[in-house]
C-alpha positions in Angstrom: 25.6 -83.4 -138.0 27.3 -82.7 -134.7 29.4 -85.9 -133.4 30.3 -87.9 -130.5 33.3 -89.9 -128.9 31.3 -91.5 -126.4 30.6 -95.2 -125.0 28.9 -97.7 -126.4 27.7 -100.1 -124.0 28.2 -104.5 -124.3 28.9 -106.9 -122.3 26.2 -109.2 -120.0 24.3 -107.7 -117.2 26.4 -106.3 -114.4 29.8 -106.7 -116.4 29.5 -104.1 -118.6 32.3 -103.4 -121.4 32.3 -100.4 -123.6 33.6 -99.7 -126.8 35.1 -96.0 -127.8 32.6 -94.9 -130.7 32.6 -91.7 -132.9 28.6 -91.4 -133.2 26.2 -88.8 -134.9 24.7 -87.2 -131.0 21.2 -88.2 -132.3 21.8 -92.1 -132.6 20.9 -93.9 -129.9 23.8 -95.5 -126.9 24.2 -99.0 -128.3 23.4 -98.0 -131.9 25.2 -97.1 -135.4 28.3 -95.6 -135.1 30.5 -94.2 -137.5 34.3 -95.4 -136.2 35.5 -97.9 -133.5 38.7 -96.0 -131.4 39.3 -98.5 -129.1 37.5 -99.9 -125.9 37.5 -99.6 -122.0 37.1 -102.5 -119.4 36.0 -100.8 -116.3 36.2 -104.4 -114.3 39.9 -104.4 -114.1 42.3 -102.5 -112.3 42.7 -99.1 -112.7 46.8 -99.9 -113.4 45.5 -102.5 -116.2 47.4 -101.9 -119.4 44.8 -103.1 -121.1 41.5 -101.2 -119.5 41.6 -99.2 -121.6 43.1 -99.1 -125.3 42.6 -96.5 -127.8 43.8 -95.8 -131.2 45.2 -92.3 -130.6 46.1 -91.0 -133.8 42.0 -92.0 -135.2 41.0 -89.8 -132.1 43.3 -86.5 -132.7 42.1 -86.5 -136.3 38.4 -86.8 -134.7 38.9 -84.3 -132.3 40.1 -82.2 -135.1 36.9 -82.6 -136.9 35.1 -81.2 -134.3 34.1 -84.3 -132.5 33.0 -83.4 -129.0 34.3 -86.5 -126.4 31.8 -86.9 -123.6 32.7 -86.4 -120.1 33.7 -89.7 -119.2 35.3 -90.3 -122.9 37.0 -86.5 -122.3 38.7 -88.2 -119.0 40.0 -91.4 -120.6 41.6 -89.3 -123.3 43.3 -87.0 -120.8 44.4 -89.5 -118.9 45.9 -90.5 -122.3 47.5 -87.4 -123.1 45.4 -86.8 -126.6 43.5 -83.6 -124.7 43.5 -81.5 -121.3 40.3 -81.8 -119.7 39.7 -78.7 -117.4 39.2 -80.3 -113.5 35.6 -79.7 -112.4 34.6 -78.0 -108.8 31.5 -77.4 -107.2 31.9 -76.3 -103.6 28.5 -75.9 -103.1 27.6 -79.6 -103.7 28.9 -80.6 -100.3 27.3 -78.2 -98.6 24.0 -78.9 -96.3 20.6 -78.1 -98.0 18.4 -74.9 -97.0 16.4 -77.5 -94.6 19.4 -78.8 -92.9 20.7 -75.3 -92.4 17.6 -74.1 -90.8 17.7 -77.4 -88.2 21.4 -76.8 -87.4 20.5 -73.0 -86.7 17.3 -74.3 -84.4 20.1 -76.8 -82.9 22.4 -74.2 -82.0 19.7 -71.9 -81.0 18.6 -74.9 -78.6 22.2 -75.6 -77.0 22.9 -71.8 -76.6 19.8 -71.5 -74.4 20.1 -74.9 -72.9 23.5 -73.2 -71.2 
């Protein structure tokens, strides 16, 4: 059974509020969980003390189960201190795709001849 610290979703429509779950990966979002570790308010402000509370000692002893935090869950704990989450970079996301390329190389094409 391989496990989860992810969120679990409440809260009405368009003010969502999570709760901080340890979940078996095959249950669904909303569902059974197995432990509460605290909860995260994304409408308040980001210097909230209370956006986010977590039980810190429940999720070491998780993590050293083998618990694998999702990405978002692996950033609230960092930002804890209760793991180091490795900063992600992908410099060829901002780059233009293969189509755009070929119009900017027609472009240039176009103002070097136009001079």
């Amino acid at each position: 059974m391989s496990l989860k610290i992810r969120l679990a979703r409440g809260g009405a429509k368009k003010r969502p509020f999570y709760r901080v779950v340890v979940a078996d990966s095959r249950s669904p979002r909303d569902g059974r969980y197995i432990e509460k570790l605290g909860t995260f308010d994304p409408l308040k402000a980001k210097d909230a003390a209370d956006r986010v509370v977590l039980d810190g000692e429940k999720a070491k002893e998780w993590l050293a189960k083998g618990a694998q935090p999702t990405d978002r869950v692996a950033r609230l704990l960092d930002a804890a201190g209760l793991l180091t989450r490795e900063a992600r970079n992908n410099p060829q996301k901002a780059q233009p795709k293969k189509k755009a390329q070929e119009r900017a190389a027609a472009a240039a094409e176009a103002a070097a001849a136009a001079e």
